[in-house]
C-alpha positions as CSV (number, residue, x, y, z in Angstrom):
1,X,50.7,100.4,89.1
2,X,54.0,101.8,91.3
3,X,55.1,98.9,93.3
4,X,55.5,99.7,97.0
5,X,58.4,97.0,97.8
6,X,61.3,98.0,98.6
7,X,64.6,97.7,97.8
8,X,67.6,96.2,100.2
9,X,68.3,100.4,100.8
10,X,65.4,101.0,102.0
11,X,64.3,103.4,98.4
12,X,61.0,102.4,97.0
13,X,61.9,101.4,93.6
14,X,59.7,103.0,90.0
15,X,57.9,100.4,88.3
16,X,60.2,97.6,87.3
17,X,61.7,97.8,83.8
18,X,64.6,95.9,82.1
19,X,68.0,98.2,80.7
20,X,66.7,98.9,77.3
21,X,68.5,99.6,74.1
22,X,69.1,103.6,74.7
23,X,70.0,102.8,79.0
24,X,73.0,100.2,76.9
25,X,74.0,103.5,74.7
26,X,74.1,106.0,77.4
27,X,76.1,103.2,79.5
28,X,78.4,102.5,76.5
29,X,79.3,105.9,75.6
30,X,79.2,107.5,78.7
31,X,81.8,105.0,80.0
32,X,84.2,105.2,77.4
33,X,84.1,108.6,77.6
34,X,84.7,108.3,81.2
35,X,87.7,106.1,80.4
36,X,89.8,108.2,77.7
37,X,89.0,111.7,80.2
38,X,89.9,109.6,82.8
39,X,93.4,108.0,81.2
40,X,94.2,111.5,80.0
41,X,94.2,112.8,83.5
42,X,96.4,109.6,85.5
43,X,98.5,109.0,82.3
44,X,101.0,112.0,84.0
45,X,101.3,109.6,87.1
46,X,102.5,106.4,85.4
47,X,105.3,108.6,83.5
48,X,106.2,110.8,86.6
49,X,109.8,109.6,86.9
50,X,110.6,110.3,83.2
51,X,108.7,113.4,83.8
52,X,110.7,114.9,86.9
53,X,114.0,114.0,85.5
54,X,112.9,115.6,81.7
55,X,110.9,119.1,83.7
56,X,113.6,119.9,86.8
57,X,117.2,120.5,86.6
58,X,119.4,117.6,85.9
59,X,121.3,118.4,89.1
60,X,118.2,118.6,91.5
61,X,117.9,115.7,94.2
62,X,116.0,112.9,93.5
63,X,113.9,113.7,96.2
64,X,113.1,117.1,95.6
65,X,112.6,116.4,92.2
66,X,109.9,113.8,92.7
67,X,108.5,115.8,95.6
68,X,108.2,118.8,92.2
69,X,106.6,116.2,90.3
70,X,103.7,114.8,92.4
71,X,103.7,118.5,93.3
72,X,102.3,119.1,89.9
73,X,100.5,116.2,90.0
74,X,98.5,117.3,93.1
75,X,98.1,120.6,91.1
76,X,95.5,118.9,89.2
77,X,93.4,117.8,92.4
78,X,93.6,121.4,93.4
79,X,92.3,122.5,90.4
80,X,88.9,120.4,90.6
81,X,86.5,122.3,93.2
82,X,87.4,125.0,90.9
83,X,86.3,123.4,87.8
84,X,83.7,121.2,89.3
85,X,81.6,123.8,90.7
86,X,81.2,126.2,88.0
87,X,80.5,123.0,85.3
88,X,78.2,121.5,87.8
89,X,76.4,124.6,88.5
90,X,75.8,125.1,84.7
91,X,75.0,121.6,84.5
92,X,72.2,121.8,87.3
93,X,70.7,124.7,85.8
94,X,71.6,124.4,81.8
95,X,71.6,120.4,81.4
96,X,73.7,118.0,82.2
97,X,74.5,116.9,78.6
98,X,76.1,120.0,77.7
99,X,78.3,120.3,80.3
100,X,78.7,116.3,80.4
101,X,80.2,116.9,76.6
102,X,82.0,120.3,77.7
103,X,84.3,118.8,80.5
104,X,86.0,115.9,78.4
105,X,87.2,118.7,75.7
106,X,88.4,120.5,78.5
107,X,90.6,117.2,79.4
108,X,91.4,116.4,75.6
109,X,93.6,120.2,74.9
110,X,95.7,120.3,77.8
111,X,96.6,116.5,77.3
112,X,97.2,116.8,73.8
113,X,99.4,120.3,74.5
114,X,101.6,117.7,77.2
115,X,102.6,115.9,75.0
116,X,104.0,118.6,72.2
117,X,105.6,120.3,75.5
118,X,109.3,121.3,75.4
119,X,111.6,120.1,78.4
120,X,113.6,121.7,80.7
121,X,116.7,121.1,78.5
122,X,115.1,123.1,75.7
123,X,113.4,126.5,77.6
124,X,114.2,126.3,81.2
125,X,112.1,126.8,84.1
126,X,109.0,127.5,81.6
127,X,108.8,123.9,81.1
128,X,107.4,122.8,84.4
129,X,105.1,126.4,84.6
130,X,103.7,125.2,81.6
131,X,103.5,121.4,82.7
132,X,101.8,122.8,85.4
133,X,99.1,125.1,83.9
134,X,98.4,122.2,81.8
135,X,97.5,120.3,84.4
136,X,95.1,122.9,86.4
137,X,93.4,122.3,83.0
138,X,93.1,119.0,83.2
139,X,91.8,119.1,86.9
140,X,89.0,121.7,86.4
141,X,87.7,119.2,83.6
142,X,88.0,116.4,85.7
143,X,86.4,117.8,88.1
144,X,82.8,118.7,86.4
145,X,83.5,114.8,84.5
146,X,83.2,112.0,87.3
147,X,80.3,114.0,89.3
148,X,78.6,115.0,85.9
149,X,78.5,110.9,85.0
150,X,77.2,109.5,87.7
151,X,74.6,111.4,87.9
152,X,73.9,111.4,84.4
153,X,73.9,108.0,84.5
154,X,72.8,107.3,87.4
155,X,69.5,109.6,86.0
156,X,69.1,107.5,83.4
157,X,69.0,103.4,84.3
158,X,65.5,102.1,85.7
159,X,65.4,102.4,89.9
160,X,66.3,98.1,90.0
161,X,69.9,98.6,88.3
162,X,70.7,101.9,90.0
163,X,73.9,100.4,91.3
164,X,74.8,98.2,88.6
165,X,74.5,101.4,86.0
166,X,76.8,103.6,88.5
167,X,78.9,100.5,89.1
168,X,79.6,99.8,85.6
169,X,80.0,103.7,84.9
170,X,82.8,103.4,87.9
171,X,84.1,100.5,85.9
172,X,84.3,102.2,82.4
173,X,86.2,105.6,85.0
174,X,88.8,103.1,86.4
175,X,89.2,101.8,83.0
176,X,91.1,104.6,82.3
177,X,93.4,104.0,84.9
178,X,93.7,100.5,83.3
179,X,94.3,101.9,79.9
180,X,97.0,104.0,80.9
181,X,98.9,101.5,83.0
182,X,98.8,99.4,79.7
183,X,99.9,101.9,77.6
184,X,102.6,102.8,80.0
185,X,103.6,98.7,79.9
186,X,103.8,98.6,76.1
187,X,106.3,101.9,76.1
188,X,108.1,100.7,78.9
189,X,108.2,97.1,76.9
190,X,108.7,98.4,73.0
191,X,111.4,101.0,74.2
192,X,114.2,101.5,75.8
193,X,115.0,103.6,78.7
194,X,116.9,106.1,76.6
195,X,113.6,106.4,73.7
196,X,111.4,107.0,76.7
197,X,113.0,109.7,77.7
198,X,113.9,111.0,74.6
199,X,110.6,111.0,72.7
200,X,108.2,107.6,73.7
201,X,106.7,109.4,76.9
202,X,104.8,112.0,74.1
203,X,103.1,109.0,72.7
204,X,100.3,108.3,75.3
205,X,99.8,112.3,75.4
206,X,99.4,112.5,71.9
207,X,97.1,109.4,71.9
208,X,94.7,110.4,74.9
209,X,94.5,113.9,73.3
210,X,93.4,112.8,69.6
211,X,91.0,109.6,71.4
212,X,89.4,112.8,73.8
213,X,88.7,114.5,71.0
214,X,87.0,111.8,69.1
215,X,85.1,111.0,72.6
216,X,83.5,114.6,72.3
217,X,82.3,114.2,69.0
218,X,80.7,111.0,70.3
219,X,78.8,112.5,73.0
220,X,76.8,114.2,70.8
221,X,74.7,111.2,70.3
222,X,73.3,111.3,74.4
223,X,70.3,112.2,75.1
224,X,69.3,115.1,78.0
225,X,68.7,113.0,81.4
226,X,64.9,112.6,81.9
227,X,64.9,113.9,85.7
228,X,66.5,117.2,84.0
229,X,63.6,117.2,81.4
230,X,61.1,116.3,84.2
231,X,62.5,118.8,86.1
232,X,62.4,121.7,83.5
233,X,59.2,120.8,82.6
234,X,57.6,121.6,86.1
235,X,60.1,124.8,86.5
236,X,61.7,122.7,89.3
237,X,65.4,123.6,88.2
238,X,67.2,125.3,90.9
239,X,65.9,129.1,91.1
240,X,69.1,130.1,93.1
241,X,72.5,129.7,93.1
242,X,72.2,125.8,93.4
243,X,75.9,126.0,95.6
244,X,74.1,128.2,98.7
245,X,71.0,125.7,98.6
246,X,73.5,122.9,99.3
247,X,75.5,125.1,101.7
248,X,72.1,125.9,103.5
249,X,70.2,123.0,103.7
250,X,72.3,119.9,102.6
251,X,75.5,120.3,104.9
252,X,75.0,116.9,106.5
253,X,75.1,114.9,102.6
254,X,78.1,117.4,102.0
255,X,79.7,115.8,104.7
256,X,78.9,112.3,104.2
257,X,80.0,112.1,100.5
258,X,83.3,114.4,101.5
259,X,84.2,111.6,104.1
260,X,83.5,108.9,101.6
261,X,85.5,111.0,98.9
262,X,88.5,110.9,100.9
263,X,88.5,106.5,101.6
264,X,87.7,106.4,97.5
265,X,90.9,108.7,97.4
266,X,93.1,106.8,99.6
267,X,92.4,103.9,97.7
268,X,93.2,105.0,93.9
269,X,95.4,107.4,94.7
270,X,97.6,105.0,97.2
271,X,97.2,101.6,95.9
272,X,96.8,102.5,91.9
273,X,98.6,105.5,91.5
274,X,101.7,105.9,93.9
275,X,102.5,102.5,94.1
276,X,104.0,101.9,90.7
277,X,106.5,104.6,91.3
278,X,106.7,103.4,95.3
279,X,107.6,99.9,93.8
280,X,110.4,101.1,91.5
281,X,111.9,103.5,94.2
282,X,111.1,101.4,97.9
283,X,111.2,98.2,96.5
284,X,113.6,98.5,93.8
285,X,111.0,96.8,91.2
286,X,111.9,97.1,87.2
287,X,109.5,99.7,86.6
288,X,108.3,97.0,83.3
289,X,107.3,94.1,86.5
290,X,106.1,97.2,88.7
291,X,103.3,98.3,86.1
292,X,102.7,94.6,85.1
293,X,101.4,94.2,88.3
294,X,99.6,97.4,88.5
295,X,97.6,96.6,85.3
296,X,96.6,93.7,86.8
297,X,95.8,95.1,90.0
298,X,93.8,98.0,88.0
299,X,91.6,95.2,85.8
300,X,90.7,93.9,89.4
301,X,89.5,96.8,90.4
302,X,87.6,97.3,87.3
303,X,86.1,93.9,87.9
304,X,85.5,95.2,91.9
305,X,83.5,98.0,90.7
306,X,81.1,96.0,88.5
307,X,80.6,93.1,91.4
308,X,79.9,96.1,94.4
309,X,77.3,98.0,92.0
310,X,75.7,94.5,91.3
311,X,76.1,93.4,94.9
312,X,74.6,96.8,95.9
313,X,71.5,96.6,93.9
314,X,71.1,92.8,95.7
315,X,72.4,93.6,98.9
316,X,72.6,96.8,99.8
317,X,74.9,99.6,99.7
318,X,75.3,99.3,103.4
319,X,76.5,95.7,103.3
320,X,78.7,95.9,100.5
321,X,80.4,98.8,102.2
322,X,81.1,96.6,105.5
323,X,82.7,93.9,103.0
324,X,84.6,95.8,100.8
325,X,86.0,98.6,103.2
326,X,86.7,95.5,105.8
327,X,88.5,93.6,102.9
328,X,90.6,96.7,102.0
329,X,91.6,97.0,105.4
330,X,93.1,93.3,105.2
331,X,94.9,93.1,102.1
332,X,96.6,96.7,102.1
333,X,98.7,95.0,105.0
334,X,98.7,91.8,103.4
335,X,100.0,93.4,100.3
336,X,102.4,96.2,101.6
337,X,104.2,93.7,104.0
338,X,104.7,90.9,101.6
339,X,107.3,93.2,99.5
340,X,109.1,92.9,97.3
341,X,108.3,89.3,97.4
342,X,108.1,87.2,94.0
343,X,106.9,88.1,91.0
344,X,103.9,85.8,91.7
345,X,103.3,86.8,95.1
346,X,103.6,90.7,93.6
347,X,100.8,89.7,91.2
348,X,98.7,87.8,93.7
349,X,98.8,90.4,96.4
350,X,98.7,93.7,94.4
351,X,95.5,92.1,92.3
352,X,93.6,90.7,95.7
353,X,94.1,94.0,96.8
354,X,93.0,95.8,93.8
355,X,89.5,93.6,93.7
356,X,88.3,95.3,97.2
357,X,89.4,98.5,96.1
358,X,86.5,97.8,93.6
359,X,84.5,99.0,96.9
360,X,84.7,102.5,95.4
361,X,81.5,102.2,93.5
362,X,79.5,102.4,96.6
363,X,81.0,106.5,97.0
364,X,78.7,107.4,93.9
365,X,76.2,105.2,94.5
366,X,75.6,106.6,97.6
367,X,76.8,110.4,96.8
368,X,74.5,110.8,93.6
369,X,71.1,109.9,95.7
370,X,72.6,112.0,98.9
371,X,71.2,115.0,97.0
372,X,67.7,116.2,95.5
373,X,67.4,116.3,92.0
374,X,67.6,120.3,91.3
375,X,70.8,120.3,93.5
376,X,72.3,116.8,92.8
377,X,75.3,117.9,90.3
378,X,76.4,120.6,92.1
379,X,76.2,119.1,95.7
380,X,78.1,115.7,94.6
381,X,80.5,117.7,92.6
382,X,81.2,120.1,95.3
383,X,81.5,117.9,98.0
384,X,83.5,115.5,95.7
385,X,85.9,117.8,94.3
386,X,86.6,119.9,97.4
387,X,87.6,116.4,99.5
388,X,89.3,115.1,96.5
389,X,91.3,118.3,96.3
390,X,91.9,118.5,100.5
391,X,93.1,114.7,100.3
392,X,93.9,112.9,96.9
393,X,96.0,115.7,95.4
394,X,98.3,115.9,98.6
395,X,98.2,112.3,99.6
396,X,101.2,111.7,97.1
397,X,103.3,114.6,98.9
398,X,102.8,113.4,101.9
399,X,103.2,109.7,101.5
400,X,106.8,110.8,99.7
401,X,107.7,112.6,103.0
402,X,106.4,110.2,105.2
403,X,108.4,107.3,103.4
404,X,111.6,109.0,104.7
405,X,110.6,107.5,108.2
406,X,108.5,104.4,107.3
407,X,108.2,102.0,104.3
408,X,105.0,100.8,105.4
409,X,103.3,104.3,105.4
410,X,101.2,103.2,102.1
411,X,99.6,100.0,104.3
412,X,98.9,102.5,107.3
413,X,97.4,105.8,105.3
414,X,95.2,102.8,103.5
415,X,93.8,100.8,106.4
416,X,93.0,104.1,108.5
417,X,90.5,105.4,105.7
418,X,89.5,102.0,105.2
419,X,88.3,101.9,108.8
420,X,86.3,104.8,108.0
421,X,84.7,103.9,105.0
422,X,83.8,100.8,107.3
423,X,82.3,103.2,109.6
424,X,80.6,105.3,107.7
425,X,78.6,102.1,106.4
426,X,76.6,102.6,109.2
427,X,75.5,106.3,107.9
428,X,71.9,106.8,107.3
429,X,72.8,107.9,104.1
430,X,74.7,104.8,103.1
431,X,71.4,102.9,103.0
432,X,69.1,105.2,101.8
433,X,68.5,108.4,99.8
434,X,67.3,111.6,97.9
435,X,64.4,109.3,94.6
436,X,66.1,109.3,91.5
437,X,63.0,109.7,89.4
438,X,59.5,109.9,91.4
439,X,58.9,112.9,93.8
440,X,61.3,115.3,91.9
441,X,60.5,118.6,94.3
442,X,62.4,121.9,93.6
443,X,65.3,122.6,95.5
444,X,65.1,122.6,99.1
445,X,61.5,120.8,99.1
446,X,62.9,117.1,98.7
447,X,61.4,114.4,100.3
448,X,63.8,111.5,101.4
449,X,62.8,107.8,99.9
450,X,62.0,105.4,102.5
């Protein structure tokens, strides 16, 4: 019998079952996945200043030349709608297994091919055009990889652990981050300045290639999602171009999940990403201390992402959002205007911080059940990727210019967004959604769980 309780979202739950053996596979491999495409693609951010000074002309402003570099770094967000769309289309109407195994590949070249690059020294202003084409690459496969996971996952756990599977998944994604801010530690640690620059910043490249590569092969041992199955079974798979249903008829989730997209942005991009370099250039924080504390900050957020999945599944969606977006909002200022500080307060601060940032699991957990089924990888990708693009990739750009004028521009651009992903907690949408598994309708017919 279907029980007809319902869960702290308001979703009425399939019949109860326990993560089984093949739910801990599809977990396990689809978060480490998640984590090598993942470090691959933020690996360029922890290595940026070595990377502007080895890319640009030696005699370029500092400035300028970092402006260059997250320039090329925001390249990559640019690059996702692109890539997202056309792998989630595929993925909506082919499987999303295929495409799920096609995007990391697509992350594992380009990274490899970084770090074999020449530098500016060696063949002139080719050196940053081909940094840069590398990482359009990189974007387009990133973009069809976080949207194709969640819901692949997110497909695949039983109804009751819904947010604990897209949490962990989350978790595995920002272990990437981790990864690469511990790699990043160990060559700033085991080398010195000069072998950095010289031939140490190829070794992460090198490393996140060969690991992607071995990450493909390992995907071949998922299964097809079962709402894909269910859905080709019945013919329900998307019969137009999935994109103009979601245009049409799912405008509002598109919304929602864009809006969303952007806090979840703010958050890594600000707090995980820029700040290492923001410490070292602001504060004037060895760049060994700097990404200390960021490694720590990132295994908080790991941590966060596990607790709001579990939390949501308990909770709510809706009341994890109020805590964690309200908790951001606090310790942004509380971390931003304690610098530089002491090394303990750094550590204290910057991983507090990096626990409510953990809030960001409740953007897929949300996004993936925003959609129907025959439409749900294309409308979370392109809504995703598209905000993602608009805001992560140019938040860098403009926080650099913006610094010119005010060092606490991180702690403001932070606690706005965070006031709006407080907001949008009262959404419809954040407490309720699209089934994951009963009432699969073809596109445009979907009923909304109560």
């Amino acid at each position: 019998m279907t029980s007809h309780a319902t869960t702290p979202d308001g979703t009425t739950p399939a019949p109860a079952r326990a993560l089984d053996a093949r739910d801990y596979k599809t977990l396990a491999l689809s978060a480490l996945g998640g984590t090598l495409e993942f470090y691959d693609f933020v690996i360029y951010v922890f290595f940026a200043t070595v990377l502007g000074a080895l890319f640009f002309p030696a005699d370029m402003p500092d400035w300028l030349r970092q402006l260059q570099t997250f320039g090329i770094f925001a390249a990559g967000y640019l690059a996702r709608p692109v890539g997202g769309i056309v792998i989630a289309h595929f993925g909506d109407l082919l499987g999303r297994k295929r495409m799920f195994t096609l995007s990391i590949f697509l992350m594992a070249a380009p990274t490899l091919v970084i770090g074999l690059l020449p530098t500016y020294a060696s063949i002139g202003v080719a050196a940053p055009l081909l940094l840069l084409a590398m990482r359009v690459l990189q974007g387009a496969a990133i973009g069809g990889e976080m949207p194709g996971a969640w819901v692949f996952v997110g497909e695949h756990v039983p109804a009751q652990r819904y947010g604990f599977g897209v949490g962990t998944l989350t978790s595995g994604i920002t272990g990437g981050i981790l990864l690469g801010s511990l790699v990043a530690v160990a060559i700033n640690r085991h080398y010195a300045p000069e072998q950095v620059s010289d031939f140490a910043w190829r070794i992460p490249f090198i490393l996140g290639g060969v690991f992607g590569l071995v990450s493909v092969y390992l995907r071949r041992f998922l299964h097809e999602t079962p709402v894909f199955r269910e859905l080709a079974d019945r013919r329900g798979v998307a019969r137009e171009l999935p994109l103009r249903t979601v245009l049409r008829e799912h405008r509002g989730a598109s919304v929602f999940v864009a809006l969303q997209t952007w806090v979840l942005s703010a958050a890594i991009v600000v707090i995980v990403l820029y700040t290492p370099t923001y410490l070292q250039k602001v504060h004037h924080i060895p760049a060994a201390l700097a990404l200390e504390a960021n490694a720590l900050a990132t295994l908080t957020l790991t941590i966060g992402c596990v607790i709001a999945g579990w939390a949501s599944d308990r909770l709510g969606t809706r009341a994890v959002m109020l805590i964690g977006w309200g908790g951001l909002f606090v310790t942004a200022y509380l971390f931003y205007a304690g610098l530089p500080g002491t090394p303990a307060t750094l550590f204290w601060h910057y991983g507090l911080t990096g626990l409510f940032v953990g809030t960001i699991a409740t953007v897929p957990i949300a996004g993936v059940r925003a959609f129907p089924a025959p439409v749900r990888f294309t409308g979370l990708s392109f809504a995703y990727n598209m905000s993602y693009a608009a805001f992560g990739g140019l938040t860098p750009v403009v926080l650099t210019l913006w610094l010119q004028h005010d060092t606490m521009a991180p702690a403001h651009y932070v606690a706005v967004l965070a006031a709006l992903g407080f907001v949008l907690a009262f959404c419809p949408l954040a407490a309720r959604g699209h089934p994951m598994r009963a009432g699969v309708a073809p596109a445009g017919g979907a009923t909304m769980s109560r």
